[in-house]
KOLDRENDREN-443880 format. One record per atom (N, C-alpha, C): atom name; x, y, z; residue in three letters. Coordinates in steps of 0.05 Angstrom, whole numbers. Layout:
<nodes>
 atom     xx     yy     zz rest
   CA      X      Y      Z  ALA
...
</nodes>
This chain:
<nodes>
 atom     xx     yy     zz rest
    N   1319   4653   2543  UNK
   CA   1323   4682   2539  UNK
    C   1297   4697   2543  UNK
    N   1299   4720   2559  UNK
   CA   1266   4734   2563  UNK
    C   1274   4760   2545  UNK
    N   1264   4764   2528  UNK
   CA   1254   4786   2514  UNK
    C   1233   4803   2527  UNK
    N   1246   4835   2523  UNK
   CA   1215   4853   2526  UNK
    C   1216   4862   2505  UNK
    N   1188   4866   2486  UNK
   CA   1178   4879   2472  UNK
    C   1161   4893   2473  UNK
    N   1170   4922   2464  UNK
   CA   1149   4944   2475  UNK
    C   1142   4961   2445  UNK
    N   1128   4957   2444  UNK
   CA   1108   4979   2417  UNK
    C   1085   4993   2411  UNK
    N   1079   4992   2398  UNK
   CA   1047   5011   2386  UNK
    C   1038   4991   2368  UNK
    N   1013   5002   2362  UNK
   CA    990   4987   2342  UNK
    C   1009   4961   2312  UNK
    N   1028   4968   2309  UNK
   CA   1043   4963   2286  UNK
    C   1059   4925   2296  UNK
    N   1055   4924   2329  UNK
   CA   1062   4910   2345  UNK
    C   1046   4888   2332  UNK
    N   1026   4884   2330  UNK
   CA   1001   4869   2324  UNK
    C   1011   4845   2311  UNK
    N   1031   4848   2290  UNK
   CA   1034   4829   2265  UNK
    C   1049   4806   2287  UNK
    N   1073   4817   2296  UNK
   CA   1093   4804   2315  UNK
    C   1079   4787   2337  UNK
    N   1059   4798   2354  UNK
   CA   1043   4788   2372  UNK
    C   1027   4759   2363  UNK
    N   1013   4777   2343  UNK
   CA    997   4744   2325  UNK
    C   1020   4723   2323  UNK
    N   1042   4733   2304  UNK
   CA   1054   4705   2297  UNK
    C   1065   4697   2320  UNK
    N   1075   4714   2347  UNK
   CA   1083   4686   2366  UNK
    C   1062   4670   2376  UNK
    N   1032   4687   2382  UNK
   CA   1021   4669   2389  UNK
    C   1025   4641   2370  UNK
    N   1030   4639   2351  UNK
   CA   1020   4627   2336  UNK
    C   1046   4605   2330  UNK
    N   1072   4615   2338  UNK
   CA   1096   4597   2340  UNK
    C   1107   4584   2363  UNK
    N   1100   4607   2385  UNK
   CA   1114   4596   2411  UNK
    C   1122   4572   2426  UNK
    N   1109   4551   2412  UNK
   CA   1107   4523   2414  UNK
    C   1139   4514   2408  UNK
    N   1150   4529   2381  UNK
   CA   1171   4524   2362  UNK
    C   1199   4537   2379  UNK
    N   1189   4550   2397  UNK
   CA   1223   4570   2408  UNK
    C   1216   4559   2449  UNK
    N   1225   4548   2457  UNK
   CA   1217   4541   2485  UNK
    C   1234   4547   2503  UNK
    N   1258   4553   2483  UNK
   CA   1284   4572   2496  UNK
    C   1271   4604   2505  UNK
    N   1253   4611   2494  UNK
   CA   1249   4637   2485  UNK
    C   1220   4650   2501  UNK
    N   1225   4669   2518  UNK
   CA   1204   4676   2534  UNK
    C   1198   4705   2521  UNK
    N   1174   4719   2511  UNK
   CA   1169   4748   2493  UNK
    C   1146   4751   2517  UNK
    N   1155   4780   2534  UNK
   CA   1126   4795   2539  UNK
    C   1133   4815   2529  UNK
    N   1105   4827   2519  UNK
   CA   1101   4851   2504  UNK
    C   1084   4865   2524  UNK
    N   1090   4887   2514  UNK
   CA   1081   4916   2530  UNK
    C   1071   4936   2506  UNK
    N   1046   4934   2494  UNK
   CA   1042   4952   2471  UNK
    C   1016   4964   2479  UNK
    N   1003   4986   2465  UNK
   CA    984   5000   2463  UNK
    C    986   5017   2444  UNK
    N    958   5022   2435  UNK
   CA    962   5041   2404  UNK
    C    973   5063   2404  UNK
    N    974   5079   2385  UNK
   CA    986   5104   2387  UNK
    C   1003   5118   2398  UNK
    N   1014   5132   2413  UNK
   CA   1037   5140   2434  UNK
    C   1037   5138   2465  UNK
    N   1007   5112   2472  UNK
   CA   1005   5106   2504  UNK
    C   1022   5100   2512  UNK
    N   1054   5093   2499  UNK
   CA   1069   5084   2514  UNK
    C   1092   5107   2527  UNK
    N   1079   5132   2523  UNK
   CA   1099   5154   2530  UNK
    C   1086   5160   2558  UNK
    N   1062   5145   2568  UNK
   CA   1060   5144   2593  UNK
    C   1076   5139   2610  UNK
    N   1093   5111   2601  UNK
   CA   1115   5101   2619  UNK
    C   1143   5121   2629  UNK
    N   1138   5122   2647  UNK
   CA   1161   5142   2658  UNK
    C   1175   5121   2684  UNK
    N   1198   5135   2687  UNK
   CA   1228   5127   2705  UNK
    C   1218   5131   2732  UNK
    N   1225   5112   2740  UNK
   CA   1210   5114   2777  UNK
    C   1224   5083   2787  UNK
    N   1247   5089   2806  UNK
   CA   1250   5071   2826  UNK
    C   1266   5045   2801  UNK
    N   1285   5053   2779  UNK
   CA   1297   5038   2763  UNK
    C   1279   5019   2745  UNK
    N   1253   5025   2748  UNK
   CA   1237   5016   2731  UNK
    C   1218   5038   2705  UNK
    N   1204   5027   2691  UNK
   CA   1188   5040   2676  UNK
    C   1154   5033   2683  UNK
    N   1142   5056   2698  UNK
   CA   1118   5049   2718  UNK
    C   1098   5069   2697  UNK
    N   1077   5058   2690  UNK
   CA   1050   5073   2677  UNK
    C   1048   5096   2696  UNK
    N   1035   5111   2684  UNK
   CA   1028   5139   2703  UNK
    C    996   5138   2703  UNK
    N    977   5123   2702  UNK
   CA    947   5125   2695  UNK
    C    950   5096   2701  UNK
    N    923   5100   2715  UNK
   CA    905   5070   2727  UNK
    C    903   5049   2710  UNK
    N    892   5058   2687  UNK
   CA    878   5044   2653  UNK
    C    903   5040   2647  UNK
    N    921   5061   2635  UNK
   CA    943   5046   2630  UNK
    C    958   5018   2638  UNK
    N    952   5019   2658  UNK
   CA    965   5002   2675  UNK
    C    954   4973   2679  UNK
    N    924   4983   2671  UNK
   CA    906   4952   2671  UNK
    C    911   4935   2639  UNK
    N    910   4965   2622  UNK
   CA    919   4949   2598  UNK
    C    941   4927   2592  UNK
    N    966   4947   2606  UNK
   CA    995   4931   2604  UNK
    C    989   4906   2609  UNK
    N    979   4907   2637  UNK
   CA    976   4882   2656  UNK
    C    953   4856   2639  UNK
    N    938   4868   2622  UNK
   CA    928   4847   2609  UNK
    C    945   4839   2583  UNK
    N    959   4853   2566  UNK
   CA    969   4845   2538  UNK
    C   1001   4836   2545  UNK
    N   1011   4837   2571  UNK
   CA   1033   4829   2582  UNK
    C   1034   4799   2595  UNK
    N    999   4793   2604  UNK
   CA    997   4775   2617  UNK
    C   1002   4771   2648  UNK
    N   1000   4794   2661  UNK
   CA   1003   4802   2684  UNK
    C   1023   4827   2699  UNK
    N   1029   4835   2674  UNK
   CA   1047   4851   2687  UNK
    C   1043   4881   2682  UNK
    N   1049   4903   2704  UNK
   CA   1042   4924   2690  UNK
    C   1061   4946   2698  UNK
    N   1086   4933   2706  UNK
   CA   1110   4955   2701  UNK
    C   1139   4940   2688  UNK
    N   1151   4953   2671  UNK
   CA   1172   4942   2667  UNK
    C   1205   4944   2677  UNK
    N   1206   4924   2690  UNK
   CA   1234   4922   2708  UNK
    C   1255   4911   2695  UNK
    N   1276   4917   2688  UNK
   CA   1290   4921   2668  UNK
    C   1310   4895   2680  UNK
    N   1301   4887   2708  UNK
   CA   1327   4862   2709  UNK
    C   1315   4832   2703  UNK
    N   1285   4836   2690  UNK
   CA   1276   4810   2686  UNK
    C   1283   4810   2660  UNK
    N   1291   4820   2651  UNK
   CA   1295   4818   2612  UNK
    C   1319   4814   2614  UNK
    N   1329   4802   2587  UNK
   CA   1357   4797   2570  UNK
    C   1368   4821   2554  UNK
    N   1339   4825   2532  UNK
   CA   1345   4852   2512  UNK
    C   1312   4857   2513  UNK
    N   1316   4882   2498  UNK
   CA   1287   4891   2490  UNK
    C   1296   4897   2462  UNK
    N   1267   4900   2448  UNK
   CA   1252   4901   2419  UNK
    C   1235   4928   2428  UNK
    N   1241   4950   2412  UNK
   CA   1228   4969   2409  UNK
    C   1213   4972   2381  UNK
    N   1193   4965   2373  UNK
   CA   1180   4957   2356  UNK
    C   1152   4984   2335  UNK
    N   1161   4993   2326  UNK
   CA   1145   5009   2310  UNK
    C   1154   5046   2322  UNK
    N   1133   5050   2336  UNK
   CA   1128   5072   2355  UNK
    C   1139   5083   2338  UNK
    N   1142   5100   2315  UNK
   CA   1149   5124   2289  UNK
    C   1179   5117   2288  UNK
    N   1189   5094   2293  UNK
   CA   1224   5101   2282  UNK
    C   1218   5091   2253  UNK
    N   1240   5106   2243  UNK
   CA   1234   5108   2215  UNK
    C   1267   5096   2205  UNK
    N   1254   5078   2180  UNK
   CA   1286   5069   2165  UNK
    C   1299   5096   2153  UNK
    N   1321   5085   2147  UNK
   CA   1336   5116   2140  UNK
    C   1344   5099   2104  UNK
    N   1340   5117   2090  UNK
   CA   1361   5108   2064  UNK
    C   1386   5127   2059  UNK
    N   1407   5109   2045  UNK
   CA   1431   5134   2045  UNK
    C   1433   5124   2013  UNK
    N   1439   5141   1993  UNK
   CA   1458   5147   1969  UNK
    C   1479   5162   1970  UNK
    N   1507   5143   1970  UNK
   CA   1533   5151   1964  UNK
    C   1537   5175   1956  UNK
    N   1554   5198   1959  UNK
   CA   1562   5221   1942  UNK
    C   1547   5233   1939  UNK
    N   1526   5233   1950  UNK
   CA   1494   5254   1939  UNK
    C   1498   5284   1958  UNK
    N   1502   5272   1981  UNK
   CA   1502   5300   2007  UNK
    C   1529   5298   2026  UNK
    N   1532   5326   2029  UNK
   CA   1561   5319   2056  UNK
    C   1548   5296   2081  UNK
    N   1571   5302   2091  UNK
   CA   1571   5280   2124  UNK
    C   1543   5293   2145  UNK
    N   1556   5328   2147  UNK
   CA   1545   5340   2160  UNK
    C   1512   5348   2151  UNK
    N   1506   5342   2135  UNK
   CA   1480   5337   2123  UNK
    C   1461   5318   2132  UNK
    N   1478   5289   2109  UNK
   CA   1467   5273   2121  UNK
    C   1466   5267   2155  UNK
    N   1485   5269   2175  UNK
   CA   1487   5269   2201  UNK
    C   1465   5285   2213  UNK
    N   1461   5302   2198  UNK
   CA   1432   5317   2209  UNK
    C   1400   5309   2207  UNK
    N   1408   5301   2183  UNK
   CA   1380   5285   2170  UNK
    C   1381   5258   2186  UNK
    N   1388   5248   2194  UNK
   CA   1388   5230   2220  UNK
    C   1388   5229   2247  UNK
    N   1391   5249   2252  UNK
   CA   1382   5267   2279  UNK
    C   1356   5269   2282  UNK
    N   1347   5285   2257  UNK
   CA   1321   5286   2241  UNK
    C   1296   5272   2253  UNK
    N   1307   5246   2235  UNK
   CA   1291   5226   2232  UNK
    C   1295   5210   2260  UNK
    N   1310   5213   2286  UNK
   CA   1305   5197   2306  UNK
    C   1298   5215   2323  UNK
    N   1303   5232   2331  UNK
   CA   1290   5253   2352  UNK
    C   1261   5260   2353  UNK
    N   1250   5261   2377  UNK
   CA   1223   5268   2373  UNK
    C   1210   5237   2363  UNK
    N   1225   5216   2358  UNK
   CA   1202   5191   2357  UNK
    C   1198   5180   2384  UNK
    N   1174   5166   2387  UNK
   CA   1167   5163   2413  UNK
    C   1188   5132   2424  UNK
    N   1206   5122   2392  UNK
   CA   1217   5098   2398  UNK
    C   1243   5104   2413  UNK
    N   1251   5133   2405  UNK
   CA   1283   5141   2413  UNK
    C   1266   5154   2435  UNK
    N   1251   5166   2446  UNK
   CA   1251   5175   2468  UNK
    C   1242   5153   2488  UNK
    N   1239   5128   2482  UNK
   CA   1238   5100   2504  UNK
    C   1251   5092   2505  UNK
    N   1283   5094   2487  UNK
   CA   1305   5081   2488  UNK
    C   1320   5097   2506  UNK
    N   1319   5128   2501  UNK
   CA   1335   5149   2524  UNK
    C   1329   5137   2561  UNK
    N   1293   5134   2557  UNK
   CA   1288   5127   2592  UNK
    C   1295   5093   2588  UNK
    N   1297   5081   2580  UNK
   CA   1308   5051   2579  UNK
    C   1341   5054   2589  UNK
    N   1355   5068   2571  UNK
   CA   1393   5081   2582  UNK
    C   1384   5090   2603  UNK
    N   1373   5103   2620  UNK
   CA   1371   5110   2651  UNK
    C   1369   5085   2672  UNK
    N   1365   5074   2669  UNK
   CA   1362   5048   2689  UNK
    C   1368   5022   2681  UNK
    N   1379   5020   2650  UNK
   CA   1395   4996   2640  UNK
    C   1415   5002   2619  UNK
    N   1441   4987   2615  UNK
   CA   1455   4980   2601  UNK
    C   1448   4958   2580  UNK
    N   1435   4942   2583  UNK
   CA   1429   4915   2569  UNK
    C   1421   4935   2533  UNK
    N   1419   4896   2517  UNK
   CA   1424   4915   2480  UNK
    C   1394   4914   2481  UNK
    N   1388   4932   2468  UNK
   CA   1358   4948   2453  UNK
    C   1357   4940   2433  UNK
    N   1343   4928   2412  UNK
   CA   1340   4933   2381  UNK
    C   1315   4937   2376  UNK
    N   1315   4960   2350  UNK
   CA   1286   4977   2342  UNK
    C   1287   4964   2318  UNK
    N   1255   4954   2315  UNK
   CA   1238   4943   2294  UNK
    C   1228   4982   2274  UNK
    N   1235   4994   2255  UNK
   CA   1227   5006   2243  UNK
    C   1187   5013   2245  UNK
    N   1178   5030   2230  UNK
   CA   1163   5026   2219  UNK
    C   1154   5005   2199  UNK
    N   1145   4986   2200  UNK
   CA   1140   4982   2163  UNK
    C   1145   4992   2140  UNK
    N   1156   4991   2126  UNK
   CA   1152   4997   2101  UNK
    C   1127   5002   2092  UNK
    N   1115   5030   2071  UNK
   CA   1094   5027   2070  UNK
    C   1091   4991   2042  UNK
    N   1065   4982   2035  UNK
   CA   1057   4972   2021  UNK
    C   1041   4979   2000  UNK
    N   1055   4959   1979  UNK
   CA   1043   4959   1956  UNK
    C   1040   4945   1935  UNK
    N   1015   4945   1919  UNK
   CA   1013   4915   1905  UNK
    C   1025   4932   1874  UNK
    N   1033   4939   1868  UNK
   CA   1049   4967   1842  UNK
    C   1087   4953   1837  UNK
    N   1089   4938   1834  UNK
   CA   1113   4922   1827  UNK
    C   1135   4925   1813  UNK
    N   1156   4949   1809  UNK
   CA   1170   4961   1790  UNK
    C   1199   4945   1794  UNK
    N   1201   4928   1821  UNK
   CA   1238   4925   1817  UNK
    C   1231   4907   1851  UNK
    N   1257   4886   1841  UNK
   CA   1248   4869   1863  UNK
    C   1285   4871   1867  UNK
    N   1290   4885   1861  UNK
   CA   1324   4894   1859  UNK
    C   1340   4890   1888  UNK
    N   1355   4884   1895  UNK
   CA   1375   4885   1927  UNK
    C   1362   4924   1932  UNK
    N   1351   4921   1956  UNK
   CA   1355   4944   1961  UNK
    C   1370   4967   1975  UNK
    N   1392   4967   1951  UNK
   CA   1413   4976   1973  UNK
    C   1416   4997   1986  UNK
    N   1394   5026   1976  UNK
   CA   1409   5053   1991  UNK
    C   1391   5039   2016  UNK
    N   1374   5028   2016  UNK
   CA   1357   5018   2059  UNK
    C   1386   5006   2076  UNK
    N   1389   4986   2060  UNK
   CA   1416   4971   2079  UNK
    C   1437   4993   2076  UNK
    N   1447   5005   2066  UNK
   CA   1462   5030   2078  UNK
    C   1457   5047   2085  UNK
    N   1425   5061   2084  UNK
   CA   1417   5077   2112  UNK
    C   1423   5059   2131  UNK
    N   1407   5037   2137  UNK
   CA   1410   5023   2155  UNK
    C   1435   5030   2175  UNK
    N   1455   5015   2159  UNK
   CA   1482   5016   2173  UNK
    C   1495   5040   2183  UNK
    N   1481   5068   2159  UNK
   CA   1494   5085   2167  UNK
    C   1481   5098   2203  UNK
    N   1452   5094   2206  UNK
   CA   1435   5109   2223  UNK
    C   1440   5086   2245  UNK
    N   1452   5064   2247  UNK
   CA   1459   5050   2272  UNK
    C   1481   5063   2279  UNK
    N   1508   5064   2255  UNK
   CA   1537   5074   2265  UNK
    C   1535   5101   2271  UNK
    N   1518   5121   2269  UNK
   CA   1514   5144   2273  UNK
    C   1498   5155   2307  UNK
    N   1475   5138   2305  UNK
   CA   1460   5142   2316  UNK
    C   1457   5125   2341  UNK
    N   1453   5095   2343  UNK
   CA   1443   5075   2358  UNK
    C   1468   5057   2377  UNK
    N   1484   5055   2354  UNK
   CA   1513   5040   2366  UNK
    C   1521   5053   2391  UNK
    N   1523   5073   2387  UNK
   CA   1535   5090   2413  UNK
    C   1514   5085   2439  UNK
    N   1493   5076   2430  UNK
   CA   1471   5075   2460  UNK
    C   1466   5046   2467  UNK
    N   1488   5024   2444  UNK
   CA   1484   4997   2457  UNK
    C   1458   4989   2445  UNK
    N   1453   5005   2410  UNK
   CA   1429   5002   2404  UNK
    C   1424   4986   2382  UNK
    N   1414   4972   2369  UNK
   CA   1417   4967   2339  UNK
    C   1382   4976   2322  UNK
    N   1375   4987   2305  UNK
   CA   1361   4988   2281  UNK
    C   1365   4972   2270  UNK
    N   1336   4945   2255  UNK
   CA   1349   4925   2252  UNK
    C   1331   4930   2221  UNK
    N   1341   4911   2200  UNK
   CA   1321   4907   2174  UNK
    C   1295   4889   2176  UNK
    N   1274   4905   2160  UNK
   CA   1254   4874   2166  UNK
    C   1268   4860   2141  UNK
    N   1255   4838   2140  UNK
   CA   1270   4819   2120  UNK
    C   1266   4828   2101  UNK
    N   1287   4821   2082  UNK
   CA   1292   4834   2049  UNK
    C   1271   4823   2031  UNK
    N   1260   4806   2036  UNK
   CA   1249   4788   2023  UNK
    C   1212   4792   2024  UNK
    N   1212   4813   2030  UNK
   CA   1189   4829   2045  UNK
    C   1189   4859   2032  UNK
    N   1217   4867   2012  UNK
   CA   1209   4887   2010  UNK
    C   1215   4891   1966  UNK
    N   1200   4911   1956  UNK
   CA   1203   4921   1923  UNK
    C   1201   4935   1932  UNK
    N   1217   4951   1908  UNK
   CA   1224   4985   1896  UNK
    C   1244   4989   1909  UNK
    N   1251   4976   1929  UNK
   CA   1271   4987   1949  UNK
    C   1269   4996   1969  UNK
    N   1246   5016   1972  UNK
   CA   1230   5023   1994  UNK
    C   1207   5018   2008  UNK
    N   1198   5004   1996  UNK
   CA   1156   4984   1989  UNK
    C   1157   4965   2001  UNK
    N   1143   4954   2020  UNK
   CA   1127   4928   2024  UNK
    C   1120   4911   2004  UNK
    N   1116   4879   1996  UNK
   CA   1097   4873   1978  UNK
    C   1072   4877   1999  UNK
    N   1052   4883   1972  UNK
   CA   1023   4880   1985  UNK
    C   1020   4862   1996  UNK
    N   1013   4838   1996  UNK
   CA   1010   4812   2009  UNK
    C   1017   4814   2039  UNK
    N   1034   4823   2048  UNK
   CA   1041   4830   2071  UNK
    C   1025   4844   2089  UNK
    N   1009   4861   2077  UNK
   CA    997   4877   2089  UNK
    C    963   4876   2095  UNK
    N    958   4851   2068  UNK
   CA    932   4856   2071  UNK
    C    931   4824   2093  UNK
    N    892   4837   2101  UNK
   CA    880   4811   2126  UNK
    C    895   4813   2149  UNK
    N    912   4850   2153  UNK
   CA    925   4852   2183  UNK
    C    898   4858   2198  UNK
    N    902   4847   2219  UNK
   CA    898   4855   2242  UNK
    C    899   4862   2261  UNK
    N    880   4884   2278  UNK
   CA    886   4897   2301  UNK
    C    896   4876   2321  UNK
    N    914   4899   2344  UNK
   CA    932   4879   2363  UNK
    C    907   4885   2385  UNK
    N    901   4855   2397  UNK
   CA    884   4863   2419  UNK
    C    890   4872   2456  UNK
    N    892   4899   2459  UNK
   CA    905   4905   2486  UNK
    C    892   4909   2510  UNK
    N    865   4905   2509  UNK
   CA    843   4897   2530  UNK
    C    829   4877   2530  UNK
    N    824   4864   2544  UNK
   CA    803   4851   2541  UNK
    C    771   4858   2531  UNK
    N    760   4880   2523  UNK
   CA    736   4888   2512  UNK
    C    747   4894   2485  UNK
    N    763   4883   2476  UNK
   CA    775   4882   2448  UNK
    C    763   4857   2424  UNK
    N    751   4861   2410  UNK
   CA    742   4848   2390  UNK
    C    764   4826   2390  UNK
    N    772   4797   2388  UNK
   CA    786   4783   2373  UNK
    C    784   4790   2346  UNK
    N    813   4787   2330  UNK
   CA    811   4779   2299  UNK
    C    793   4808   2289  UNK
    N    799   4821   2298  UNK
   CA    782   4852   2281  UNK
    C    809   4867   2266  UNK
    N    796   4863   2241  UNK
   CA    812   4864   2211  UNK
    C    824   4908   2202  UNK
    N    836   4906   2201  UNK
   CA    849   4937   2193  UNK
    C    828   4936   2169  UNK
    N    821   4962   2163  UNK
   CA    806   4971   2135  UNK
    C    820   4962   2115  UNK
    N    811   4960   2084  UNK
   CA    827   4949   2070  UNK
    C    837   4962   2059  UNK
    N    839   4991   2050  UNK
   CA    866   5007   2050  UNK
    C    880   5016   2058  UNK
    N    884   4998   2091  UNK
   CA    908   5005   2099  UNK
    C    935   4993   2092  UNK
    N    953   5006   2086  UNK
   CA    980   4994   2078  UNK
    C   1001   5000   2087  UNK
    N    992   5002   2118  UNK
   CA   1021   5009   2131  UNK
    C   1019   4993   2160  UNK
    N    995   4973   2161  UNK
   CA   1000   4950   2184  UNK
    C   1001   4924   2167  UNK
    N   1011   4914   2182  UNK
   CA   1033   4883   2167  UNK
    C   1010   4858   2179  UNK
    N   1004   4833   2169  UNK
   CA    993   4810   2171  UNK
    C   1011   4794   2190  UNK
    N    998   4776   2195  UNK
   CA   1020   4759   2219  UNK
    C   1036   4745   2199  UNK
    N   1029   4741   2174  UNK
   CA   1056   4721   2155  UNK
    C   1078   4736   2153  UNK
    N   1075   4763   2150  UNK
   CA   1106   4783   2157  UNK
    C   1112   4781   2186  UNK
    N   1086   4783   2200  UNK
   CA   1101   4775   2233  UNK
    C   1121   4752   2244  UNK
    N   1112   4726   2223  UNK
   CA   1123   4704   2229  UNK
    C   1155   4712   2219  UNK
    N   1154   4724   2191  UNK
   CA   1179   4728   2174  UNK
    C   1198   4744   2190  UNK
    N   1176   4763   2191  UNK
   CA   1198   4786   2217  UNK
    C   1219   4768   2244  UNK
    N   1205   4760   2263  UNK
   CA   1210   4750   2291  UNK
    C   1218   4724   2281  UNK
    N   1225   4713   2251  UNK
   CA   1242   4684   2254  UNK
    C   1268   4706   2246  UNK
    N   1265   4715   2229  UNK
   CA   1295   4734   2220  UNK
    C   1304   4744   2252  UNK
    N   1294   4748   2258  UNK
   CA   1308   4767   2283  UNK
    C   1316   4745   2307  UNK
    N   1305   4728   2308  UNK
   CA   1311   4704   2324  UNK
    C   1329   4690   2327  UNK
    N   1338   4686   2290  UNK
   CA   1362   4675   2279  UNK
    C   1384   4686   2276  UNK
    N   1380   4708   2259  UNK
   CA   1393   4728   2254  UNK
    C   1410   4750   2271  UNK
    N   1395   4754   2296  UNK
   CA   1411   4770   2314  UNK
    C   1412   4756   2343  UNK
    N   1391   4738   2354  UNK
   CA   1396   4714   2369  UNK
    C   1404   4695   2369  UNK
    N   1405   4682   2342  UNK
   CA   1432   4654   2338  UNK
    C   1406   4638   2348  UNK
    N   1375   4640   2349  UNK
   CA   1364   4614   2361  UNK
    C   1354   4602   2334  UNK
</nodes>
């Protein structure tokens, strides 16, 4: 199965742990296509592909891809849209009308740079999409290690609302990854490291240590076996 995965800085965790498993999935081919911040809104529609619009851009792809520096949508199976500001949704029952909540989910996917790569992805493919969220933020502050249920019913509700209809799915990071209901555990978060997308990139150069909103490669590993299993059957 060839996977494309395309993201931003948040990519990092995912990247580490395949390096670090790939041995274990041989069924399973991952190129990624990431760069920090919103470089990936460079990629624009040209000729049924997604082609960089800048030189650099293009040298980057072609190094953190491993040679490649446009994405052609008939060498892949599915794609992983991975961070780029999509945001989990939570829902509580009976709280707000339909037309409310239906808005507040509009909201929260429009204007992310992950729904506007899924729109030029529906231009030149049918194949299924699934979006990796943001992270959860983290935290070492421990109040309730409870099922968290209004996330898994955002969840469900902001796929059936939102994503289903585009052949999309919003997927959970693992449960087992998250307190309060909305939180990260800390552990997850700390000793992340930056994803490296050039080659004049430091190896192994460590996020500051209060950051709590990039993930370690042990959530990377947790992440990409759940999703492997879980929505790939591998």
């Amino acid at each position: 199965m060839e996977i494309c995965i395309m993201g931003n800085s948040h990519t990092g965790a995912l990247k580490q742990a395949w390096d670090a498993v790939i041995d274990d999935f041989p069924n399973i081919q991952i190129t990624f296509f990431a760069q920090g911040q919103d470089t990936l809104n460079y990629l624009i529609v040209q000729n049924n592909k997604l082609i960089p619009e800048r030189e650099g851009f293009a040298k980057a792809l072609e190094f953190i891809s491993g040679g490649k520096r446009e994405i052609d949508p008939t060498e892949y199976d599915i794609f992983l849209l991975y961070g780029l500001n999509a945001r989990a949704n939570f829902f509580i029952p009976n709280t707000f009308s339909t037309a409310v909540v239906n808005t507040a989910m509009k909201d929260l996917t429009n204007g992310s740079l992950s729904y506007t790569l899924l729109q030029r992805l529906r231009k030149i493919t049918d194949k299924k999409v699934f979006i990796g969220h943001n992270q959860l933020t983290a935290t070492d502050n421990v109040i309730s290690t409870d099922y968290p249920e209004s996330y898994i019913k955002g969840i469900e509700k902001i796929n059936e609302f939102i994503y289903r209809p585009l052949n999309a799915e919003l997927i959970c990071q693992p449960l087992e990854t998250i307190v309060n209901g909305n939180r990260t555990k800390g552990e997850f978060s700390r000793g992340s490291k930056k994803i490296i997308v050039r080659s004049s990139d430091i190896d192994n150069t460590a996020h500051v240590e209060t950051d709590n909103c990039h993930m370690n490669a042990q959530f990377g590993e947790l992440w990409l076996s759940n999703f492997l299993k879980q929505y790939l059957n591998q």
